[in-house]
Each structure stands twice: as structure tokens, then as C-alpha cells.
N, C-alpha and C positions, 0 to 999 in steps of 0.2 A: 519509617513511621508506620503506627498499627492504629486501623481506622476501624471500628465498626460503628456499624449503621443497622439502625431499628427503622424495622417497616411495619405498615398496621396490619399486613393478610398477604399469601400469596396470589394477588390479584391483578388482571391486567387493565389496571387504573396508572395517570399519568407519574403520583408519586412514585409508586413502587419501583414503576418502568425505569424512570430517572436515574434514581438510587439504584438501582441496580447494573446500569450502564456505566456509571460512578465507580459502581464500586470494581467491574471488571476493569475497567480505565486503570484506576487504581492498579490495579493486580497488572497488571500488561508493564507498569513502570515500575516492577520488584518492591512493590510496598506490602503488606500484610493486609489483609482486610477480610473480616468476617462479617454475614448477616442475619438478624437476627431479625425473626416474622412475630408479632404479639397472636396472632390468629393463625389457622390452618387455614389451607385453599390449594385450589386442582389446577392454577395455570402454572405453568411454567417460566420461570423468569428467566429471563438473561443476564444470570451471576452463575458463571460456574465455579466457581471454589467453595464455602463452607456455607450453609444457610442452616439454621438453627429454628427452633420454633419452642416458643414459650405454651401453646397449645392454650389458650384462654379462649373462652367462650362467652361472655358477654362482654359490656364496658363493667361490669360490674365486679368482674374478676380481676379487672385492672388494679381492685385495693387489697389482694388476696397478699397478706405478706409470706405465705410458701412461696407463692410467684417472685415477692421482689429478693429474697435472698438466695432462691434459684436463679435470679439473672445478676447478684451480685457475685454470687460461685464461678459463673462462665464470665460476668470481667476479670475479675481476679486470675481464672485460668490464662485469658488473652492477656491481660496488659496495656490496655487499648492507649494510645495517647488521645485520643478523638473516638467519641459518641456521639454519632449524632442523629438525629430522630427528625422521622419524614414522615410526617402528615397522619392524619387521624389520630388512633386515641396514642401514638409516641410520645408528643412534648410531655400527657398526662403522666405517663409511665415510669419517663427517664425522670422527670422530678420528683417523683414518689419514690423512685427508690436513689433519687441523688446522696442522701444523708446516708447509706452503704456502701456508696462507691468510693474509692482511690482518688485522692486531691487530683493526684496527677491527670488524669485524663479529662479534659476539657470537654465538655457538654454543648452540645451546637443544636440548634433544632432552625431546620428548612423548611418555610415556610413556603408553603406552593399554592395556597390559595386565600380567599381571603375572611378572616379571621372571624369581622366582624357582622357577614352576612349570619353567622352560625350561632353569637351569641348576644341573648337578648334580654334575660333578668341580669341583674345587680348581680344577684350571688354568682352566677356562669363568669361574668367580667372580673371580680373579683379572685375568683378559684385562680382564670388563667393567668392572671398578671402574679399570682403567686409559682406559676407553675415556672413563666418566664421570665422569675426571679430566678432559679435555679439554672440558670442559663449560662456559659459563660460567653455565648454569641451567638448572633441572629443573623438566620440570610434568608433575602425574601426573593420570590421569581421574577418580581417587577417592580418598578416604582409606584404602580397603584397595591400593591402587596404590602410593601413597606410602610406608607403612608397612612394605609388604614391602622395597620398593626401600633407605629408610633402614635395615632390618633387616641387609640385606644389605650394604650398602656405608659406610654411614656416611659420605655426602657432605657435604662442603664445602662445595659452588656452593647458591643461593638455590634452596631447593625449594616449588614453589605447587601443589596443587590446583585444578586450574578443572575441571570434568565435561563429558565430554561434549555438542555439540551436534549438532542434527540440523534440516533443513530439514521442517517439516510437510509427507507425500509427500501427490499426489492419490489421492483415493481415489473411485474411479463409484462411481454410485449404480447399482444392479444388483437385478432382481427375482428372485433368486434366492436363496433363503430355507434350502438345503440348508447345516450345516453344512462349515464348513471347519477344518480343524487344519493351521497354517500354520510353517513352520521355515524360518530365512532367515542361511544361513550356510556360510562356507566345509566343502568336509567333511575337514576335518581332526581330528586325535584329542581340542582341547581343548571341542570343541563334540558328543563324545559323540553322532553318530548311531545308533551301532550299539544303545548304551543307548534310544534316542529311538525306533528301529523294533521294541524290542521289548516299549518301554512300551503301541507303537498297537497292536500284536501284541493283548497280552493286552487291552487296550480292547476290540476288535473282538469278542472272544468273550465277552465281558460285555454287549454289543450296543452299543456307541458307535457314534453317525450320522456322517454323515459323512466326508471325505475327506483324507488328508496330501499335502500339499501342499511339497517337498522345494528351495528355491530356493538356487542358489549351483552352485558345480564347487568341485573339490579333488583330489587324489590318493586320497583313499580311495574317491570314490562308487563305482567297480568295486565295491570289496568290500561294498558300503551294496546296492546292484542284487542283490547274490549273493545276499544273507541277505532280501531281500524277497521273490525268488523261491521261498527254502527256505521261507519261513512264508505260503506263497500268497496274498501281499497286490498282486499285480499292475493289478487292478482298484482299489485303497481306495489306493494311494501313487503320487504323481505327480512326477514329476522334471522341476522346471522349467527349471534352469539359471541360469546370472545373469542376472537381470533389473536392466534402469535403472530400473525402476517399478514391481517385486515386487504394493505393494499394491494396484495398480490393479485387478489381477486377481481378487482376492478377494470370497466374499459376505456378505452384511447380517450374518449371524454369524458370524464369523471368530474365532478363540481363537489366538493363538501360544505355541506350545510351548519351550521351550528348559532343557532339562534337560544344559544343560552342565556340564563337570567344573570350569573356573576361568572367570572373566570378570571385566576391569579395570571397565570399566563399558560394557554395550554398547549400543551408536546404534541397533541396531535393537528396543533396548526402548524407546528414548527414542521414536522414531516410531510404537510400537505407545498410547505414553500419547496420546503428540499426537492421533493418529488416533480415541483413547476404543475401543479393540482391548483387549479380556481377555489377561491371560497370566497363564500357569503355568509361575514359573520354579524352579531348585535354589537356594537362599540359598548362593549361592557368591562369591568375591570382592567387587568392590562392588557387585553385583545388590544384599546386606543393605543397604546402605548406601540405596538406590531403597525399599525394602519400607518402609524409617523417613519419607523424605518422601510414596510414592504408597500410600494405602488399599489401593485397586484393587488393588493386585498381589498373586498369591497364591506365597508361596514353600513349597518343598518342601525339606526336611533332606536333603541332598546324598545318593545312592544308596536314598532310599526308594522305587522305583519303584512297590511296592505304593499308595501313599498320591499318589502323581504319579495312577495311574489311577484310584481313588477321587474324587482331585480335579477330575478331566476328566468323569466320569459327575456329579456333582455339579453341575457347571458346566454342563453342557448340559441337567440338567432345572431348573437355576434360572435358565436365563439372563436374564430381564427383573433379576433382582437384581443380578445379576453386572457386564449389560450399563451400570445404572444405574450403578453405583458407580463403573466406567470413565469414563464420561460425567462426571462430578461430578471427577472430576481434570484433566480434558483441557487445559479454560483454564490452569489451576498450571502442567501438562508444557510446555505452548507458551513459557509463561516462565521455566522450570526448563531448559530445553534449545535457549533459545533463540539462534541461530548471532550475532545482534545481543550478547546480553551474554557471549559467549564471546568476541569480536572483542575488547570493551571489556574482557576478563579478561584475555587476550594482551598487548593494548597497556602496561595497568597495571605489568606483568609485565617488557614489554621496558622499558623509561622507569628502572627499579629497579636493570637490572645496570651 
């Protein structure tokens, strides 16, 4: 089978990560698989066989028809039986140029977050259910994924649920015992940093130990740097940037924070279970969906930041309980997220349409 996958940028965001661990899965069981990036960017993924880049520079070049019959050139070269398109401007793209492509190769678009926080006139509603007419299957990361997506469009095409997987990251062993409070993600508006700096804010003056620890880039951190500075946390918050290895960095107690506004199901919780990593997250999209299979996880009732900080001072003078509990789910997370039965979930999935 010849699979390729469209990704929105080389970026170290949850989709790309995914698709990319996919796709080397893929390759590791003698399958064909190429990927194909709609934007340039400077991380490094973890797909090592072919990645291609259509070089576009806005969403705006996403209707450039040089672009779409330059990406129907290199299907035609591959052959692909399976296209499938992961997150951002992809579903747009692969439906814009569906009407150039080869019957044969089945159109999938993986949905990993959720759809409907993002779109809000008529006319946006309308575009995408045109786009995922061109679909010939849908897989979403969770059951609140799914659900908004049917909510909204009322598809057609064969729609599955497979969750999230994520590679178990390394994580040193490190004598350093000083807590850390760890956030690992793009900074844009659905991952609520501004909320997140001001939960450590009030932490800090109730005496919280320890350090935040801020990994990723985005178009907001400006503004994320601005408001640290106003609440004099220059010392206590540390701006990593994207890391290929985030957790490597971290110490023996490490807590991840994620008090975001929506999330489809995110991979960097799934590697916080793998790793037996405490978090504190908002019960928001299919996070609730994680709180029902992992113990471990403690969720907060979306904008209660009072109770977010209560639950971090809690956490850090009970940590042997806390830490325990994590422990005691790790092995399940390895098999609950693991990129082996996500491969096997895909495959199922394509064999179907």
C-alpha cells in the first residue's frame, strides 16, 4: 500500500508529530509512504524517508492553481492508494485539488481537533462541509472530535474514531529534585496561555515551589513575555522554545499544566501518561474523554482558575500520592497510545473505504 500524508508546516505541533510517527510506522512495515508539507518551517520531524514541500506562503496561496497541479504532478509520480490530510489548511487543499486527482486514491482527512471551535459564519460552515464532501473518510482523535464534527456537517463518508498516538519520549534521569511546572504547546489562543501565566501568577503568591517552564513558539508569545514581565515573574517562567525532546529537560517532579480553552485529544498528554508525568488539565474537549480511561489525571471545570491553583498547591505537598497514581497508569498509556495500534487502526480503516 502507497500512503501519503499532507501536513500544514514543518512544525513541532501535535498534528504534524502524529503524522509523522504514522508515517515512519508505516515505512518500518514495508509500506510506501511519502510527506508532503503545504508551508516551509525549521523543525525537524520524525519521518525519515521522503518529505516534500509545496512552499506556500499564505492560506491564500492554498487556491494558487500552479500549486494544485504541481501537487497533482507528484501524485501522479507516487501513485498513492491513500491521501490523507492532517490538520490545518490540509482538508482545504486536498479538496481543492480532488477534481485533478486519480479516482483511485482514497482521500481521508484526520481530524485532530475540534472543528467547530474555529468556525463561526455561515459561509466558513458551508465552505467546509463542501470540502468534506470530497472526503472519501473521516477519522477523528476522540469521541468529542467526532461528535462536534457530525454535529456540524452531518457526513456521508465512513467516519472512525482511532485517538491519538504518541511515541514514549526519553526522559534523563536527573538529580534534581526542585519542582518543575511544565506547558508544552503552541502559543496560540486555544491553548490559553495568558489564562496559564496567570494561574502561576497567583500560585507563586500562595508560595508554589518551583519553576514554569513554557515550551513551543506561536504568534502570541510577544504578548505571553509582556504580561510576565507585568507580574514580575522573570525569574519563576522560562521560555523554552520548540524542543525535539521537550521532556528530556525536565526534573524528578515535574507536573504539566494545561489549562486550555478546547482540545481534540492532545499527544502531549498522551506522553505525559507514557512518561507516569502528573497533570492538571481543564475537562475540555476529549481531555473528559482521557480523565474516564486515566485515574491519574486530574481535571479542572473549564475557567475555574481558583481550583486549577488549589489543585497545583495540593499536588506538590502530596506528591508521593499523586506521583504513585501516575505510575500505576503508565503501562495502560503505552497501550492506549500506542503508535503500533494506531498504525493497525489506520490500516483497518483504509481496507473499509
Amino acid at each position: 500500500m502507497k500512503v501519503l500524508l499532507i501536513i500544514h508546516r514543518h512544525q513541532a505541533r501535535g498534528q504534524e508529530l502524529v503524522a509523522s510517527q504514522l508515517g515512519e510506522e508505516f515505512l518500518s512495515r514495508g509500506m510506501e509512504v511519502r510527506v508532503v508539507s503545504l508551508y516551509p518551517g525549521d523543525f525537524s520531524l520524525p519521518f525519515f524517508g521522503t518529505i516534500s514541500c509545496l512552499n506556500l506562503h499564505s492560506s491564500i496561496s492554498v487556491w494558487n492553481l500552479q500549486k494544485w497541479f504541481e501537487f497533482s504532478r507528484w501524485v501522479a509520480d507516487f501513485d498513492p492508494d491513500i491521501i490523507q490530510a492532517n490538520g490545518g489548511d490540509t482538508l482545504k487543499f486536498l479538496a481543492l485539488t480532488s477534481f485533478l486527482l486519480p479516482k483511485k486514491a482514497k482521500r481521508i482527512f484526520n481530524n485532530g481537533g475540534v472543528m467547530g471551535y474555529y468556525l463561526k459564519s455561515t459561509f466558513q460552515k458551508r465552505l467546509n462541509a463542501f470540502f468534506l464532501s470530497r472526503m472519501n473518510g473521516l477519522v477523528s482523535v476522540s469521541d468529542y472530535s467526532r461528535s462536534d464534527l457530525d454535529k456540524l456537517f452531518n457526513p456521508t463518508a465512513p467516519h472512525q474514531v482511532i485517538p491519538v498516538s504518541v511515541i514514549p519520549p526519553d526522559q534523563q534521569e536527573t538529580d534534581n529534585v526542585e519542582f518543575t511546572w511544565i506547558h508544552i504547546g503552541g502559543f496560540t489562543p486555544e491553548k490559553n496561555h495568558k489564562g496559564l501565566i496567570a494561574i502561576f501568577s497567583e500560585a507563586v503568591k500562595q508560595g508554589i515551589e518551583g519553576n514554569l517552564i513554557l515550551v513551543g513558539k506561536g504568534p502570541l508569545k510577544p504578548e505571553i513575555e509582556r504580561q510576565v514581565d507585568r507580574l514580575n515573574l522573570e525569574k519563576r517562567v522560562r521560555f523554552a522554545g520548540a524542543l525535539i525532546d521537550p521532556w528530556s529537560m525536565i526534573s524528578n517532579r515535574s507536573v504539566l499544566l494545561l489549562p486550555s480553552v478546547i482540545e481534540g485529544m492532545p499527544a502531549v498528554l498522551g506522553e505525559a501518561l507514557c512518561l507516569g508525568v502528573p497533570s492538571i488539565c481543564y475537562t475540555v474537549g476529549g481531555v473528559e474523554q482521557l480523565l474516564k480511561e486515566f485515574p491519574s489525571l486530574i481535571g479542572i471545570a473549564p475557567g475555574q482558575s481558583r481550583s486549577f491553583v488549589t489543585t497545583m498547591l495540593h499536588l506538590q505537598k502530596n506528591w508521593d500520592f499523586h506521583l504513585g497514581k501516575s505510575m500505576q497508569d503508565k503501562k495502560r498509556a503505552q497501550q492506549f497510545f500506542s503508535i503500533s495500534r494506531a498504525a493497525d487502526d489506520f490500516l483497518n480503516f483504509y481496507k473499509k473505504l
